[in-house]
N, C-alpha and C positions, 0 to 999 in steps of 0.2 A: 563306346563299348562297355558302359558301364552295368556293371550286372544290380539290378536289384534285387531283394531280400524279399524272399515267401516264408510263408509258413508251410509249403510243399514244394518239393523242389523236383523237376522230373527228372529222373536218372535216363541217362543215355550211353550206351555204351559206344567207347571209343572207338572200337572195331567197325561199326558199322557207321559214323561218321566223317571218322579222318581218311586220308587218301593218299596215297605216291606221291611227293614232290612234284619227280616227272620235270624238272631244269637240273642241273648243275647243280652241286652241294657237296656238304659233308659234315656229319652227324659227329659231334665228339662225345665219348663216355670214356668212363674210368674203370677200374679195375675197384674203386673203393669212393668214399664220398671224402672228399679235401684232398683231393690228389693233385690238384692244378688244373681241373677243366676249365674255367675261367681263364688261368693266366694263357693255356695255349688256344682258345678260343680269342683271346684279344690278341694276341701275336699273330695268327693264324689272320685274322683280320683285317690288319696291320699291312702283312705279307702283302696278297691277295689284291688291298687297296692298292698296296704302290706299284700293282704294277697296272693302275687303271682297270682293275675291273670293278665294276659298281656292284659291291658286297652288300649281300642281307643279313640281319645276324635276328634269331630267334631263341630263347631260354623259356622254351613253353612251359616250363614249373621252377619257380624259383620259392624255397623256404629259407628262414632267419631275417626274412623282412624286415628295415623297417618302417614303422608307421609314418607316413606326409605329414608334415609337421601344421598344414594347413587344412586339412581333410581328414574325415571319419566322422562317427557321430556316435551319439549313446548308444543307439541303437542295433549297428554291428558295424566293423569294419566288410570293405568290398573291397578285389582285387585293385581297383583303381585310387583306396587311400592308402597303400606301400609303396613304396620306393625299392626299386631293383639293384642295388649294388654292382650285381656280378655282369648284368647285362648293360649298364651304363657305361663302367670299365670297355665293355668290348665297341660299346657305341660313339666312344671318347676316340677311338684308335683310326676311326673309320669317319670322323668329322659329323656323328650327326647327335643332334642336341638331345641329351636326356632328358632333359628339363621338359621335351616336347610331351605331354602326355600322351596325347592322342599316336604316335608315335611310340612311346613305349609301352602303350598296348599292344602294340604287333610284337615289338624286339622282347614283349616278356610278359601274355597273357592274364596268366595264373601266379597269383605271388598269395605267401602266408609268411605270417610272422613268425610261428612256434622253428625252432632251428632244429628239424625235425625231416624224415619224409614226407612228402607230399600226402603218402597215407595216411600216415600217423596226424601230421597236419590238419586236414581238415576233419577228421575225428576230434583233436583238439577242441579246434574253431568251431566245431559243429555248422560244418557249410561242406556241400561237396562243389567237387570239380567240374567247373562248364567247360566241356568240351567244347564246347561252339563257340568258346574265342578263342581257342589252340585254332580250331578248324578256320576261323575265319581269319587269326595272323597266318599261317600257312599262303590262303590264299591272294591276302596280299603284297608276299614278297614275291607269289609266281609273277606278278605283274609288275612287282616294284624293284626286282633285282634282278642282276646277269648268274649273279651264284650265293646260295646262301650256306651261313655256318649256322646248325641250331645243334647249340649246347644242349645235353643232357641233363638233369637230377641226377645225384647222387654216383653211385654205382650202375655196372652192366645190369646187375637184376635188381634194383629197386623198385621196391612195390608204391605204383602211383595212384591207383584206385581201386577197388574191388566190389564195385555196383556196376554192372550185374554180380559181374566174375572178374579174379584178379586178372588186373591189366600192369606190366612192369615197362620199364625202361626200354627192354630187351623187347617188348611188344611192340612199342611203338617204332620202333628203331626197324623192325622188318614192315612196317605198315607206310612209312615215309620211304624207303627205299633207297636212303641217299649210304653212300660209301661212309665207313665209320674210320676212324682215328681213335684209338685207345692210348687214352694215359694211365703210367703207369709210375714206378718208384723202385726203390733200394730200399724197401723197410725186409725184416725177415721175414718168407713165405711169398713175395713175390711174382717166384718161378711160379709157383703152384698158382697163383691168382691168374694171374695172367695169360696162362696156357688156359684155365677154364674158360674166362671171356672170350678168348678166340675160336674155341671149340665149339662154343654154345653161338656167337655170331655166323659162323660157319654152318652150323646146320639150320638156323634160321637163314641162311641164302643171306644174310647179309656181308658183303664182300670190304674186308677190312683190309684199308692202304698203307698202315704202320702201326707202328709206335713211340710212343713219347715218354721218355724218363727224365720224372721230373723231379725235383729238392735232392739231386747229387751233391753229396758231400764232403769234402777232402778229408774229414775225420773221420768219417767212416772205416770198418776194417773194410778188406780186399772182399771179402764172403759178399757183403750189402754191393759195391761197387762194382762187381762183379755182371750185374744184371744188365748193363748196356754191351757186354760182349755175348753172354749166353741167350741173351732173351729172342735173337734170330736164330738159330740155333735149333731152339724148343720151339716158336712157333712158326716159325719160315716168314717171318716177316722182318722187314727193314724197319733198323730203328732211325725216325726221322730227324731227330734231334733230341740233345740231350742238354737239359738246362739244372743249371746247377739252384742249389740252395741258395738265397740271398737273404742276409738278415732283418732287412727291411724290404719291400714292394711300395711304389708311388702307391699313394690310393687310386688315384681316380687311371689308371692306364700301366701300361707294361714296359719295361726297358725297351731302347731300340734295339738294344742286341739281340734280346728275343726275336724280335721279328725279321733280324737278318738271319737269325737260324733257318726259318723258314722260306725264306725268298726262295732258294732253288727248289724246293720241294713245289713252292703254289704257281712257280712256271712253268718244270716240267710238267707238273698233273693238268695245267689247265689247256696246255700247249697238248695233250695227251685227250682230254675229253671234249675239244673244239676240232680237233682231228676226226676223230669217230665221228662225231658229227657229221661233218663234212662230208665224212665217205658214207653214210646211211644214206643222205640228202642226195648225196650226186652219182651215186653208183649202185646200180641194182645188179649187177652180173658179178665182179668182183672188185673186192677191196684197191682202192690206189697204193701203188708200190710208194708214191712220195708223199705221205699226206701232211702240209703244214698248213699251222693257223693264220687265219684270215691278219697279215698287218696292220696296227692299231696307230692312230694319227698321232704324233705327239702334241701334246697341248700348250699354244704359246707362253 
């Protein structure tokens, strides 16, 4: 998947590219950029894995790169001489080898080094965005996963490309069709962030399954910490888990405690969309009064 370097490059617009999921997933975005969508993207993975589901995980724009210490050339760096961070972290949780290149071409297409938006990004770099390897890691986690988590960039509206016309976070996100997860925090102004993302997800039909507050702090006053009580409240949503502030993070992966935050959330939902399932597949007149998921073998 390695993209080579022109001296014209043809713009393509995402819109008419990429496509619905269309399996099982869920979209993480933030309310802001360095909010924790990585650390609940790799818990969330974690979750998920242990309870035998065979996870995909996808970071179709990843910026602050850095360069492979063995790859590039004078000539220009290409997505395929950076190194992913954020999506290694979540690929560490879930037992599959970063190191695999070929492989983290799918879990993380598009990578820049500038610690920047993706827009701003390849303005820097002076290289734009091939949608055709978003598009083609997409399609092979349809084949290669039972569910996949694909991290976001930055913030809900971060602007990812603007050839033709701006394309944001928030575009793609209704374009892929998978249910979102919004991370959020206890910094001041919060409330007001976080009711916008869900308002603006909302009317793009994109149907958001919680919230995640995350770098809660016990020295915080009461106002800041306050935001895991009010934040259902203001946007009628459940908050899934609330992870505190730690003053260090492993590099390469996330606490186990994190991911037991999660376990009851990635049963219920998954025990909830293998249901539906079940009843579209075997029921055309009406819905089953008892619908559970199909029993999963334990493995010796």
């Amino acid at each position: 998947m390695k993209r080579k370097k022109s001296q014209r490059q043809i713009v393509i617009d995402p819109r008419k590219l990429l496509r619905a999921f269309g399996k099982p997933g869920l979209l993480i975005t933030g309310v802001n950029t360095d909010i924790g969508k990585t650390t609940v993207t790799a818990a969330l993975a974690g979750a998920f894995s242990r309870l035998g589901i065979r996870v995909g995980l996808c970071k179709p724009i990843a910026a602050g790169c850095p360069k492979h210490p063995d790859r590039g050339s004078p000539e220009g760096l290409t997505d395929d001489d950076m190194l992913s961070p954020d999506a290694e972290i979540s690929m560490n949780m879930i037992g599959l080898n970063p190191k695999d290149t070929n492989l983290l071409a799918y879990a993380s297409p598009i990578r820049f080094a500038a610690p920047v938006s993706p827009y701003l990004a390849a303005k820097i770099e002076q290289r734009s965005i091939d949608w055709q390897r978003v598009a083609m890691a997409m399609d092979y986690w349809r084949d290669n996963c039972d569910f996949l988590l694909v991290e976001a960039a930055g913030g809900w509206m971060s602007p990812l490309d603007d050839r033709p016309r701006l394309f944001t976070v928030a575009d793609m996100a209704a374009i892929f069709k998978l249910p979102a997860i919004v991370v959020t925090g206890t910094y001041w102004g919060v409330l007001g962030h976080t009711m916008l993302v869900t308002q603006s997800a909302r009317a793009r039909k994109v149907p958001v399954m919680g919230l995640v507050v995350n770098h809660v702090s016990p020295t915080q006053d009461l106002a800041m910490n306050s935001a895991p009580e009010e934040l259902p409240k203001l946007t009628g949503l459940p908050v899934l888990a609330v992870l505190p502030q730690l003053e260090k993070l492993p590099e390469d992966r996330v606490p186990e405690e994190f991911v037991e935050k999660f376990v009851p959330f990635a049963r219920y939902y998954y025990k909830m969309i293998v249901g539906s399932r079940r009843s579209v597949r075997k029921t055309t007149t009406k819905p089953s009064k008892n619908l559970r998921p199909p029993k999963r073998k334990r493995s010796k």
